[in-house]
C-alpha positions in Angstrom: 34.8 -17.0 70.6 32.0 -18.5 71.6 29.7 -16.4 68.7 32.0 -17.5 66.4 31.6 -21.1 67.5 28.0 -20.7 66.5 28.3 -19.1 63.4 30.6 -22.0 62.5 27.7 -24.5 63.4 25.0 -22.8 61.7 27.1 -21.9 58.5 24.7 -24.1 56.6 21.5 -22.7 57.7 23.2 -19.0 56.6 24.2 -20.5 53.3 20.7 -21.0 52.4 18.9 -18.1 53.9 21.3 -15.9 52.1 21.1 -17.8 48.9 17.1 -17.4 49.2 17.5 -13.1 49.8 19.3 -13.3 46.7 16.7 -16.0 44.6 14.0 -13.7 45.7 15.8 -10.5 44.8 16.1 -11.8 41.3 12.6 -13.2 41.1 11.6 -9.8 42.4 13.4 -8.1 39.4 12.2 -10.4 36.9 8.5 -10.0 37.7 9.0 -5.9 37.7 10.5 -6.4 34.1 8.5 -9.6 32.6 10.0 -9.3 29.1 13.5 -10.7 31.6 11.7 -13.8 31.8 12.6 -15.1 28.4 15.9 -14.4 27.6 14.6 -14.6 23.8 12.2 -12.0 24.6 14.0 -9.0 22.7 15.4 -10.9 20.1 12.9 -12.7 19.2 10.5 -10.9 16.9 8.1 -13.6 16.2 7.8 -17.7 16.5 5.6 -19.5 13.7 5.2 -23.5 15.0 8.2 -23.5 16.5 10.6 -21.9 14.3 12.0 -18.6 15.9 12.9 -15.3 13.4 15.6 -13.4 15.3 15.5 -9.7 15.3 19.0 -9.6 13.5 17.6 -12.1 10.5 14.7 -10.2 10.2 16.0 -6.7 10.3 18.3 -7.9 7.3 15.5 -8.4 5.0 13.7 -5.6 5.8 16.9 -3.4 4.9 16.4 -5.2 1.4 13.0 -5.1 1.6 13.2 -1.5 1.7 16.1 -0.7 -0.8 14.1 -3.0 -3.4 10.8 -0.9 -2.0 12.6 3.1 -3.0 11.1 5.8 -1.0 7.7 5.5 -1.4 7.0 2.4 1.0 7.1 3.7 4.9 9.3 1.7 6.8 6.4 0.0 8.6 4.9 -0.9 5.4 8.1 -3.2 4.3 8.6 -4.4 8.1 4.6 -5.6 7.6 4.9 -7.2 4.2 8.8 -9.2 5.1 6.5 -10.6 8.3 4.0 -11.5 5.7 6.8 -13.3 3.8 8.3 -15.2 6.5 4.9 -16.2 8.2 4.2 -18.1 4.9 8.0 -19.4 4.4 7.7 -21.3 8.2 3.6 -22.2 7.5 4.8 -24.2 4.1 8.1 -25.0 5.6 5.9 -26.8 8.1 4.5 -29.1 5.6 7.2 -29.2 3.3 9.2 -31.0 6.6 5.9 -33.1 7.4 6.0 -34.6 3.9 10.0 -34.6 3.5 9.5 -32.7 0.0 12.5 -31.2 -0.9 14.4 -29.5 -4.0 17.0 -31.2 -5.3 20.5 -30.4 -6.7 18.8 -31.4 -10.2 15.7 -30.0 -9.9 17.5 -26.8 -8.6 19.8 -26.4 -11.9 16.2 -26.5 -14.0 14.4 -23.8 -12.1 17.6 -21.8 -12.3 17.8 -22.3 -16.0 14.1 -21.5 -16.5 14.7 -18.0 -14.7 17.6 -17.0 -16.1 16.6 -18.7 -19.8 16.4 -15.4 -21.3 19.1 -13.2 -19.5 22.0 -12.5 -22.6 24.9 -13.1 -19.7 24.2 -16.8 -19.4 23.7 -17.4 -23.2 26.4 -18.7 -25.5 26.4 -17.5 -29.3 23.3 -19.2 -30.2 21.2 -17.3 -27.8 21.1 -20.7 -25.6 21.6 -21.3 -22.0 24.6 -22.1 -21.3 24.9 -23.8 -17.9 28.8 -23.0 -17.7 28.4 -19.3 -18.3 26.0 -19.7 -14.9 28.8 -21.6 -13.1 31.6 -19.3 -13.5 29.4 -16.6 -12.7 28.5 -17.9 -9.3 32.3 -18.9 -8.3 32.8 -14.9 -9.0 30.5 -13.9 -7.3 32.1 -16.3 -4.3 35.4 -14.9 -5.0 34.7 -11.6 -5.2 31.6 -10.1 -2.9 30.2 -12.1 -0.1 27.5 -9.4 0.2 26.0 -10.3 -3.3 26.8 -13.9 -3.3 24.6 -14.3 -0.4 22.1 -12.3 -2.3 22.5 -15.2 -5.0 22.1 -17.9 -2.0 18.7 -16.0 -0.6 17.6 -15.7 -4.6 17.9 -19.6 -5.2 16.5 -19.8 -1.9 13.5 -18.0 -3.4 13.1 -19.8 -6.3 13.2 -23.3 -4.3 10.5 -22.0 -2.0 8.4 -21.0 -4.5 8.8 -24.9 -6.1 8.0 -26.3 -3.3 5.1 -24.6 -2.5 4.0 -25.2 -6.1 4.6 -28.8 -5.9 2.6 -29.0 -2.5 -0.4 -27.2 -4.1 -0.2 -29.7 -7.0 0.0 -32.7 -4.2 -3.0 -31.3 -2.5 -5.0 -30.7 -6.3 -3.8 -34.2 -6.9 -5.9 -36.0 -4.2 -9.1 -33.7 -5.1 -11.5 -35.7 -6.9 -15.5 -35.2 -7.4 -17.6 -38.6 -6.9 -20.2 -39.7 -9.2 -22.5 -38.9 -6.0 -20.9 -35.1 -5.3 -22.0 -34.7 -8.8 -25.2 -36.5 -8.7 -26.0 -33.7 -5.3 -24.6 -30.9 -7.5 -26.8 -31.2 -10.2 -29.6 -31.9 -8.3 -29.0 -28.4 -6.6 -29.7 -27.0 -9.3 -32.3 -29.1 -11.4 -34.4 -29.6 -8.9 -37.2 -26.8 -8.4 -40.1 -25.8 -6.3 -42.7 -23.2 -7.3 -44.3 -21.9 -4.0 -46.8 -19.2 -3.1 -45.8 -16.7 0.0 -46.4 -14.1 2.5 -43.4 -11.6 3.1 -43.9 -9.7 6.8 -40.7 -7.3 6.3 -38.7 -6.3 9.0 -38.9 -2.9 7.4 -42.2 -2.7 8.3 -41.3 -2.0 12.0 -39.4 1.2 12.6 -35.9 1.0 13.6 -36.6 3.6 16.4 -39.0 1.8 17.7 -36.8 -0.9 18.7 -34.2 -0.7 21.6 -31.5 -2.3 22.4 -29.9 -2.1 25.4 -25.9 -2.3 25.8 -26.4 -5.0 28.1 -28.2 -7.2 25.6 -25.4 -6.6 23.1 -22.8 -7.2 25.5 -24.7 -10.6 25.9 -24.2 -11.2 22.1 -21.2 -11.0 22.0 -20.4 -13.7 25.0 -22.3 -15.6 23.1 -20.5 -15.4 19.7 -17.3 -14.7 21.0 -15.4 -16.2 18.0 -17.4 -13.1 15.8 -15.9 -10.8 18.3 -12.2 -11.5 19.0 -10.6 -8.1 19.0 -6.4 -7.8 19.0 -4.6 -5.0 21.9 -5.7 -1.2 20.9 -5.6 2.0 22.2 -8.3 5.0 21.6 -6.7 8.9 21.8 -7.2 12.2 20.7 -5.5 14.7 19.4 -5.1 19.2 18.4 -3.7 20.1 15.4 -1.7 23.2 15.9 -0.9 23.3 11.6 2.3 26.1 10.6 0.4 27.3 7.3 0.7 30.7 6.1 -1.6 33.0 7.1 -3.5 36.2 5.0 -0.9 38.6 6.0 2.1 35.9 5.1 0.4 35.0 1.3 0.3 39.3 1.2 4.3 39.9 2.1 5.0 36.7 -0.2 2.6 38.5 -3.2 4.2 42.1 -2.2 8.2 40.8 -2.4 7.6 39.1 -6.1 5.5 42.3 -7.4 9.0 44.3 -6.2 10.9 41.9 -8.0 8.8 43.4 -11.3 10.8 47.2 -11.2 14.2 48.5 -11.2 15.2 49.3 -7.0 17.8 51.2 -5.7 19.8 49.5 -3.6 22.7 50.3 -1.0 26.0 48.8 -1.9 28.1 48.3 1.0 31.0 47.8 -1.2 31.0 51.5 -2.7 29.3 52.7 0.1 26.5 53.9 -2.5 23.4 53.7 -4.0 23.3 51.5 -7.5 20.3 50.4 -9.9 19.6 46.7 -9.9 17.7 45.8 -13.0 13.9 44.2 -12.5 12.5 41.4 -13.6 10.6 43.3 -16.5 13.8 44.6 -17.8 16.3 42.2 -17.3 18.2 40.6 -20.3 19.8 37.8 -18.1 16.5 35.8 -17.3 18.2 32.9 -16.2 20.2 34.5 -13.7 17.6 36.8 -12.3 15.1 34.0 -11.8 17.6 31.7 -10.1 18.9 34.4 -7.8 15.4 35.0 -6.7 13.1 31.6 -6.9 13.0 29.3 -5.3 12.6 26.7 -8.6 15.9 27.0 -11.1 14.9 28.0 -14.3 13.7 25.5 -16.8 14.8 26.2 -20.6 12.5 24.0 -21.9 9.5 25.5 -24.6 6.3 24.1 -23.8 2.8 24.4 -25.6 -0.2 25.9 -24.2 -1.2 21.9 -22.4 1.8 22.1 -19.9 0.5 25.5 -18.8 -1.3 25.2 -15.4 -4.6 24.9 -16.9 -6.5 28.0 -14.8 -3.7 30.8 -16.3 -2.8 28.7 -19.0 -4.5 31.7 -21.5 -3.4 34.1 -19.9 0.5 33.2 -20.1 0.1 31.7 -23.5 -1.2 35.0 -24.7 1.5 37.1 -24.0 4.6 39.0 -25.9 7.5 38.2 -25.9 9.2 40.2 -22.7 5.7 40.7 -20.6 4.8 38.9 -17.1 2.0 37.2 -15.9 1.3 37.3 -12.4 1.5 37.3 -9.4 -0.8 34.4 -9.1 -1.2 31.5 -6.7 -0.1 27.8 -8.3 0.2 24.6 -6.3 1.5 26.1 -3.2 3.8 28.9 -4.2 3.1 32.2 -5.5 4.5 32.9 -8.9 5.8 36.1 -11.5 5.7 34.3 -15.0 7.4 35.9 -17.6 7.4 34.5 -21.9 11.2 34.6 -22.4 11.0 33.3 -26.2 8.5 31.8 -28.7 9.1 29.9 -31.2 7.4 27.4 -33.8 8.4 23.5 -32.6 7.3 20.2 -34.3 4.3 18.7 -31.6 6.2 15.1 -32.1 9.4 13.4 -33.5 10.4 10.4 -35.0 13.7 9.6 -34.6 16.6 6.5 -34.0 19.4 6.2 -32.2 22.3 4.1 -30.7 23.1 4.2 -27.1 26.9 4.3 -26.5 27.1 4.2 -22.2 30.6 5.2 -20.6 31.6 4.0 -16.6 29.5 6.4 -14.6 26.7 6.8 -17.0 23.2 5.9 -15.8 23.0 2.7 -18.3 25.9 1.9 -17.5 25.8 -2.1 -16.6 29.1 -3.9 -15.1 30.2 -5.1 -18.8 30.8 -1.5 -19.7 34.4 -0.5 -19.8 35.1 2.6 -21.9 35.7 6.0 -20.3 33.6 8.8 -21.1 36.2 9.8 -23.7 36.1 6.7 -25.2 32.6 6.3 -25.6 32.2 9.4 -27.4 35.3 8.5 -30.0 33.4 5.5 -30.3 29.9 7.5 -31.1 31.8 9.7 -33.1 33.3 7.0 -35.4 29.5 5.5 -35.9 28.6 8.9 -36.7 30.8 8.9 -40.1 30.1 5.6 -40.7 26.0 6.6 -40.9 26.9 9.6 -42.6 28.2 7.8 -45.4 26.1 5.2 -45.5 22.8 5.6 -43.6 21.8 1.8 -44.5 24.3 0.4 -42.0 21.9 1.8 -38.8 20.4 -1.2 -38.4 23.5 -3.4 -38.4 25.6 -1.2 -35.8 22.4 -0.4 -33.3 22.8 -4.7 -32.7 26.6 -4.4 -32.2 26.7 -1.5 -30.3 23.6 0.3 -28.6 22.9 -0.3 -24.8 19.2 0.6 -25.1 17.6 -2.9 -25.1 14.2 -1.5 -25.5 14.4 0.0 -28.8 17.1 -2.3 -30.2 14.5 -4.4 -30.9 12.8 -1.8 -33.0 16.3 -1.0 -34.8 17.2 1.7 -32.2 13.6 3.5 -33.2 11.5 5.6 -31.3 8.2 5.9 -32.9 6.3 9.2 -32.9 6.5 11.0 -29.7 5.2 14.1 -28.0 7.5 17.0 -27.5 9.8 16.8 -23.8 9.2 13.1 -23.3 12.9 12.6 -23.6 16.0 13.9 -21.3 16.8 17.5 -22.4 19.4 17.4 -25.0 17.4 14.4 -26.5 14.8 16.3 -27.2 16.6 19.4 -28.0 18.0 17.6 -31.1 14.9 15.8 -32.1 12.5 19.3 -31.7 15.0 21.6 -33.0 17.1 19.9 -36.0 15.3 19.1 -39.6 14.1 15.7 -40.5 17.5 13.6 -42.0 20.0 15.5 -39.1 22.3 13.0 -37.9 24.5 14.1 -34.3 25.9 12.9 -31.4 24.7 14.1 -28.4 25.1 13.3 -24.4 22.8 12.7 -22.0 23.2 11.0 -18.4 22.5 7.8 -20.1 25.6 8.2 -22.4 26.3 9.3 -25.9 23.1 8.8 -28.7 23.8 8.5 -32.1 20.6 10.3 -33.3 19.2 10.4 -36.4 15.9 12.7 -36.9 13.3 10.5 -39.0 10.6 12.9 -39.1 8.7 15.8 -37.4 4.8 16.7 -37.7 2.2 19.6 -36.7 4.9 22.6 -36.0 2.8 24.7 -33.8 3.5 27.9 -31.3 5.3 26.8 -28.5 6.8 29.6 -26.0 10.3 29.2 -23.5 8.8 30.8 -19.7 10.3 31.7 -16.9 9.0 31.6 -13.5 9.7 33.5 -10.0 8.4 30.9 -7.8 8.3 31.8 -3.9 6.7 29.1 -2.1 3.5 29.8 0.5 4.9 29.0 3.6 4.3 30.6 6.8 6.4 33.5 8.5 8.9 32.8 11.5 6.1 35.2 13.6 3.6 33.3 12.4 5.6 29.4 13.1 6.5 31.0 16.9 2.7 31.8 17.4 1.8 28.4 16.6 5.1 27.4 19.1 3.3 29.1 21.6 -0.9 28.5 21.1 0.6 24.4 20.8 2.7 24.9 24.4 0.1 26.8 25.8 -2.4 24.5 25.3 -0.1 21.3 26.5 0.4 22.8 29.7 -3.1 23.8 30.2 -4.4 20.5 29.6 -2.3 19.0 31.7 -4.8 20.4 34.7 -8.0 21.0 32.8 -10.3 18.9 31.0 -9.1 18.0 27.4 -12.2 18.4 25.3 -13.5 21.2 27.3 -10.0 23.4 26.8 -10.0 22.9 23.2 -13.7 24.2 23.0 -13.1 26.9 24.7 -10.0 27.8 22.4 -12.1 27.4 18.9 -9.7 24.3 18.4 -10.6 21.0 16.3 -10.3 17.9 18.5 -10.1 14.7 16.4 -10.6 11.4 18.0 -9.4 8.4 16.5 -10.4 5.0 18.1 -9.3 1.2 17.4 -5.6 2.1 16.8 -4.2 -1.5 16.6 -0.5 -2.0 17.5 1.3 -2.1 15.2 -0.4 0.9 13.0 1.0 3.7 11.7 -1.1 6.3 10.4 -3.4 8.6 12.4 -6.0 10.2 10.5 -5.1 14.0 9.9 -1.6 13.9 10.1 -0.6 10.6 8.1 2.6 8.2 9.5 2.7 8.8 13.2 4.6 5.8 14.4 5.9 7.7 17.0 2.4 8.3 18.6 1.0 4.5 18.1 3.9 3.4 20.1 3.4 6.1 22.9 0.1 5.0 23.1 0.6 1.1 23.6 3.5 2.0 26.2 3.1 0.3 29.7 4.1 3.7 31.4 1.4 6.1 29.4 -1.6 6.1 31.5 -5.3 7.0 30.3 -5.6 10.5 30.3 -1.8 11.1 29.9 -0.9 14.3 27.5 1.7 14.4 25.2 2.8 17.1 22.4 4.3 15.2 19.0 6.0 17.5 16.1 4.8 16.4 12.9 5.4 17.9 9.5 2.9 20.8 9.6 3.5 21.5 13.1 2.5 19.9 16.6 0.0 17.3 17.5 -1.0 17.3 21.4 -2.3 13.9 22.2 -4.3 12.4 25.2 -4.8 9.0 25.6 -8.4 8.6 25.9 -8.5 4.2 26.9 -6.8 1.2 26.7 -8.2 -2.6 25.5 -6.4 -5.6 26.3 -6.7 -8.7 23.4 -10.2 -10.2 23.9 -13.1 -9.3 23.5 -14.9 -6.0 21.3 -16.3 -3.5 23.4 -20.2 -3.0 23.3 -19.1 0.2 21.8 -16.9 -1.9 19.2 -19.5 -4.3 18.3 -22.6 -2.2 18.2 -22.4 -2.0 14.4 -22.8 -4.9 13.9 -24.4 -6.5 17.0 -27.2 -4.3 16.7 -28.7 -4.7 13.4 -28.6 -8.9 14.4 -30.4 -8.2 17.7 -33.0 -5.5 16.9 -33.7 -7.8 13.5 -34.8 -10.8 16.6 -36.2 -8.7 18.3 -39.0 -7.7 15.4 -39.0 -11.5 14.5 -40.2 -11.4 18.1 -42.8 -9.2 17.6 -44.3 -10.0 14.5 -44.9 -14.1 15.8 -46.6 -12.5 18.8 -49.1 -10.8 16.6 -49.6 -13.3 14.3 -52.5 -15.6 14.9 -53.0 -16.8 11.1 -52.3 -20.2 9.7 -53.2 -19.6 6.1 -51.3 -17.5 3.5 -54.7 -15.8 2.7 -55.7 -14.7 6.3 -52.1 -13.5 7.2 -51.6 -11.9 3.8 -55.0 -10.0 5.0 -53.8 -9.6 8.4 -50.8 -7.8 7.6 -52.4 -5.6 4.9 -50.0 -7.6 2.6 -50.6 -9.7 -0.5 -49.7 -13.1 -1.1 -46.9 -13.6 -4.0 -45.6 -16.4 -6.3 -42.3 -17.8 -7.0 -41.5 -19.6 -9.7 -38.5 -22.4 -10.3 -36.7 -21.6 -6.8 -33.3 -23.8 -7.1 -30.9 -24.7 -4.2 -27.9 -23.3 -6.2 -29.2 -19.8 -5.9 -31.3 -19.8 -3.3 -33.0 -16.1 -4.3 -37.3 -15.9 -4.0 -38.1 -13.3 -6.4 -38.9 -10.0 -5.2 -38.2 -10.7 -1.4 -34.3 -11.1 -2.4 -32.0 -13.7 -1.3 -33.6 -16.1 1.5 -31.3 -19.3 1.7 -33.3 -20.6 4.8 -36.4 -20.5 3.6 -35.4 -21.8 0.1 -34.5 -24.3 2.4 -37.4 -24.9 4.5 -39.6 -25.4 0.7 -37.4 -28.3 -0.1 -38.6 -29.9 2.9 -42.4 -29.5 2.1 -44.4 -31.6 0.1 -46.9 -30.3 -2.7 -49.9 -28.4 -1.3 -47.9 -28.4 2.5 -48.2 -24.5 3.9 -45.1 -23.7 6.9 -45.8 -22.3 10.0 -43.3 -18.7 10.3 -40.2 -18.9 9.4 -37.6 -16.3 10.1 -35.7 -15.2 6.8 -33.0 -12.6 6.1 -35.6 -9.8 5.1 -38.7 -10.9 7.3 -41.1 -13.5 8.6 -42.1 -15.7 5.9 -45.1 -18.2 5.6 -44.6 -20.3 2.2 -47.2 -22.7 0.6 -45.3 -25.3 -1.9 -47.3 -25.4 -5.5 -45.4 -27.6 -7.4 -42.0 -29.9 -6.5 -40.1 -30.6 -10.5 -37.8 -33.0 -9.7 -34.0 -33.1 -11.6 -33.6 -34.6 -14.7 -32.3 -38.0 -14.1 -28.9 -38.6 -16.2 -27.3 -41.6 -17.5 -24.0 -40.5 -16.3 -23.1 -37.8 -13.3 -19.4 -38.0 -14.3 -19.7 -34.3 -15.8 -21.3 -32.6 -12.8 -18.4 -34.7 -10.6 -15.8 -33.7 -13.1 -17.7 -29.6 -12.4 -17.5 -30.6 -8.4 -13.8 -31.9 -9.1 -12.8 -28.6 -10.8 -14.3 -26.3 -8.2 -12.2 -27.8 -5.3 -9.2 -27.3 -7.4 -10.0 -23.7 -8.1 -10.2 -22.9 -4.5 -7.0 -24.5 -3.5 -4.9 -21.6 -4.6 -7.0 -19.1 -2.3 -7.9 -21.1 0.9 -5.2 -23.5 1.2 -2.7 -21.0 2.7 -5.2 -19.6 4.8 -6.0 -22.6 6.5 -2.8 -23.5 7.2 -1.7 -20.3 8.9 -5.2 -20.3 10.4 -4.6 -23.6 11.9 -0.3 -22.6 12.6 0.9 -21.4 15.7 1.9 -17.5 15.4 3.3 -15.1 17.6 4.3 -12.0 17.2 6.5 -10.4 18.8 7.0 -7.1 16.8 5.6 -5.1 19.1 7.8 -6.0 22.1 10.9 -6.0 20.2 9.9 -2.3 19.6 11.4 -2.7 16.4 8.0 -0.9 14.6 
């Protein structure tokens, strides 16, 4: 009872030593995990002055991004450019609030009808913009798909952005102006001139070799032009290719299976439980079938001339019979049996015209098309008799009916054209009718109305078909590489890196500087995988790691780690060095030098002394000793007759001696040369404006940390 007593009278006092276990816990947990700290931390991807872009905004575009981007753009490449996009959206957006600029209901309705001035959906009968047509295709869009009607919303978002940014670069051109003085200075940069006489001590003339600098003196340079020298977070590694490519004895069992392919084999038929014939390649009558039941490319009808013949067997091929085989023989990775199925004479190009008619599920099919496939080719086949009677009406019903916008224009023609550049049956008709043929024919774009308007140059052309097996390596050959790659893993895991792969005849390839958010590693192309491996917290230097890429395995160490600062000395030695050795031979040559005249040091030196004629401010460039802006300089500030003492130039030491100072033609009006000074501030607004506004903004970037690269 009595314990109890004093638990009741020091309840408070537990109260608050428990509540501090538990602050302490959590602090504990938040310092092992600092990313906890801001509860914006993972959905944050990046905050430009102020203005936060969530992971779920951004992550929308970038699916756009990307759609509007096909194939070809890596993932990291459209992340990039949308952060690019929205970087400059908040800089402006900055300004645009600073100023109150804004667009305007009004102003809004005319950039919308400047757009979308020449788009046939919002014109009326006149071919002129009708502003109701754009009205009641917005409420539908409302109505109807809230997925495109915000793409609507984010495209007049687009256009209003791209106002007010022009409206801010014409504020800012606005309140440039050149002064009668700025022109006044311009063109005296330029009119006025000094001839001078000088001695060049190159620093050529010094060895580079004999010149050291130490790592210590650069690292001093670069304390002491930090701002040259700002480096961002990156990571240094290298990496073993272990590549799955065919090897000599795969490219032989690839070569030896087509060459069977050439005979008639007996073969066991489980079926009849006996032996049959099965017809070779040489022999067969059924080209088509044989090829695609043993290639691994379909066969292609088409007749080509001798030009779309891989160019090194191109004679060979085009030189056969009818019925013989070229081959086998190696072609852009894949072994290939080629065999001259037809030949024929065929027209080199074709005139012709047509009228498109598209049906729902056709390629140009647009959202106005209604008619089933059915009825688009009753439809073709009605124009058809029409032209057949009366040719002269083609003109007339390509405007009322064809879908093809880009030869409508040219009354449904297609000028002259080489043989295959259109779809298949296109070109079919075109190649193999006579001039004055008129047909319907379809296509994945619809049904054409075609009429042939002329052929020219029929030449040989022959119809080939290929056995194609492609050069890839054999399943002993991809579990060799399996095991050299895991061999090698585990070995390195206790050995030295660099030494192992020596030892083994393998290729180590360093790559150094890898910033964080890269994505391609020399060698082996997009390797996102790896950059973010690298920059993890938990991968230490010297940790090992095997990636599978597309031609096999990469094992990867992690050779160091840099922090945002500073370059290394290794980093900045490029350039660094040149700057420092270049004093340090400016050094030398003033300690030599005892001469105070052009003639004695041009004698001391074993040099001669030169002239230079006219030297201008505006391109400050001494002929023969190249361009020397400080010492152009330094003979402005000399009177006639007046020698220098040394002067340190780009290329060497210099000593000058001014001959003659030709002042600038004095005008009766500078208004020209300030109207020159006015235009070349305008010119540079569209360049460095940006630029110095997201130089002077406050960005971070968070991509990294939201690990959404």
């Amino acid at each position: 009872m009595a314990v109890l007593n004093k638990i009741r009278q020091r309840s408070l006092f537990l109260i608050i030593v428990i509540a501090l276990a538990l602050f302490s816990f959590v602090l504990a947990d938040l310092f092992k995990n600092g990313d906890a700290l801001s509860a914006k931390s993972q959905n944050t991807v990046g905050t430009i002055n102020g203005k936060d872009i969530t992971r779920t905004e951004f992550l929308q575009k970038v699916e756009v991004a990307q759609k509007q981007a096909g194939p070809s753009a890596t993932n990291t490449q459209v992340m990039n450019r949308v952060w690019e996009q929205e970087v400059r959206q908040a800089v402006m957006e900055t300004q645009f609030e600073e100023l109150n600029i804004t667009v305007e209901k009004d102003q809004m309705r005319d950039l919308l009808k400047n757009a979308l001035a020449t788009s046939p959906e919002f014109l009326n009968e006149a071919g002129l913009f009708d502003e109701n047509k754009l009205n009641e295709y917005i409420i539908n869009l409302k109505e109807t798909s809230a997925a495109t009607y915000q793409e609507w919303i984010n495209y007049e978002k687009s256009l209003a952005s791209n106002a007010l940014q022009q409206n801010y670069f014409n504020l800012v051109k606005a309140g440039l102006t050149g002064t009668l003085e700025e022109g006044k200075f311009e063109h005296g940069l330029e009119g006025n001139k000094v001839d001078i006489k000088f001695v060049q001590i190159p620093f050529s003339s010094i060895p580079d070799s004999s010149v050291t600098v130490s790592k210590a003196e650069i690292k001093s340079y670069i304390e002491k032009h930090k701002d040259m020298y700002k480096a961002d977070a990156s990571t240094d590694i290298q990496y073993v290719e272990f590549k799955e490519a065919a090897t000599v004895e795969d490219e032989e069992a690839i070569k030896n299976g087509l060459t069977a392919l050439l005979n008639d084999q007996e073969v066991y038929n489980e079926s009849s439980k006996s032996n049959e014939t099965v017809t070779g390649f040489l022999k067969t009558e059924n080209n088509e079938a044989f090829i695609n039941s043993n290639s691994d490319i379909k066969f292609d009808g088409r007749f080509v001339f001798k030009s779309a013949l891989p160019t090194a067997v191109a004679d060979s091929i085009f030189n056969l019979n009818e019925g013989q085989i070229y081959g086998p023989y190696k072609d852009n990775g894949y072994f290939k049996l080629s065999k001259v199925v037809a030949v024929k004479q065929i027209p080199d190009s074709a005139k012709v015209r047509h009228i498109l008619i598209p049906f729902l599920g056709s390629r140009s099919a647009d959202a106005e098309v209604k008619q089933t496939e059915e009825q688009a080719k009753q439809t073709a086949d009605s124009i058809l008799a029409v032209l057949k009677t009366d040719k002269s009406k083609f003109t007339e019903l390509v405007t009322k009916f064809s879908s093809d916008k880009g030869s409508v224009e040219n009354e449904g023609r297609y000028d002259w054209h080489p043989y295959n550049t259109m779809v298949p049956e296109f070109n079919d008709f075109e190649f193999e009718g006579k001039v004055g043929d008129l047909g319907v024919v379809k296509t994945v774009f619809g049904f054409h109305v075609i009429e042939i308007e002329g052929q020219k140059d029929k030449k040989k052309a022959i119809q080939v078909g290929t056995i194609a097996r492609k050069i890839e390596p054999s399943q002993a050959t991809v579990d060799k590489v399996f095991r050299d790659a895991s061999n090698f893993e585990i070995s390195a895991d206790t050995k030295d890196f660099t030494e192992l792969a020596t030892e083994n005849k393998y290729v180590v390839r360093p790559v150094n500087s890898i910033k964080e958010l890269d994505e391609n590693i020399p060698g082996i192309g997009n390797q996102r995988q790896i950059v973010r491996w690298a920059f993890n917290e938990e991968t230490k230097i010297g940790k090992i790691k095997r990636f599978n890429i597309p031609s096999g395995y990469a094992i990867v160490q992690l050779v160091a780690k840099r922090e945002k600062g500073l370059m290394t000395v290794e980093e900045a030695t490029v350039t660094a060095m040149p700057v420092i050795r270049k004093e340090k031979k400016a050094a030398i040559i003033r300690k030599r030098v005892s001469a105070t005249t052009l003639d004695d040091l041009a004698a001391a030196e074993n040099t001669t002394v030169r002239t230079a004629m006219a030297i201008n401010m505006k391109n400050p460039t001494i002929s023969g000793a190249g361009k020397e802006p400080f010492i152009v300089g330094a003979a402005f500030g000399l009177k006639e007759g007046q020698t220098s003492k040394l002067i340190d130039g780009n290329n060497g030491i210099y000593m000058i001696e001014v001959n003659k100072i030709t002042p600038a033609v004095e005008l009766d009006s500078y208004q020209a040369a300030a109207n020159q000074v006015e235009q070349q501030k305008i010119n540079v607004v569209n360049t460095r404006l940006y630029n110095a506004l997201k130089e002077a903004a406050e960005i971070e970037d968070n991509r990294a940390k939201t690990q959404i690269q």
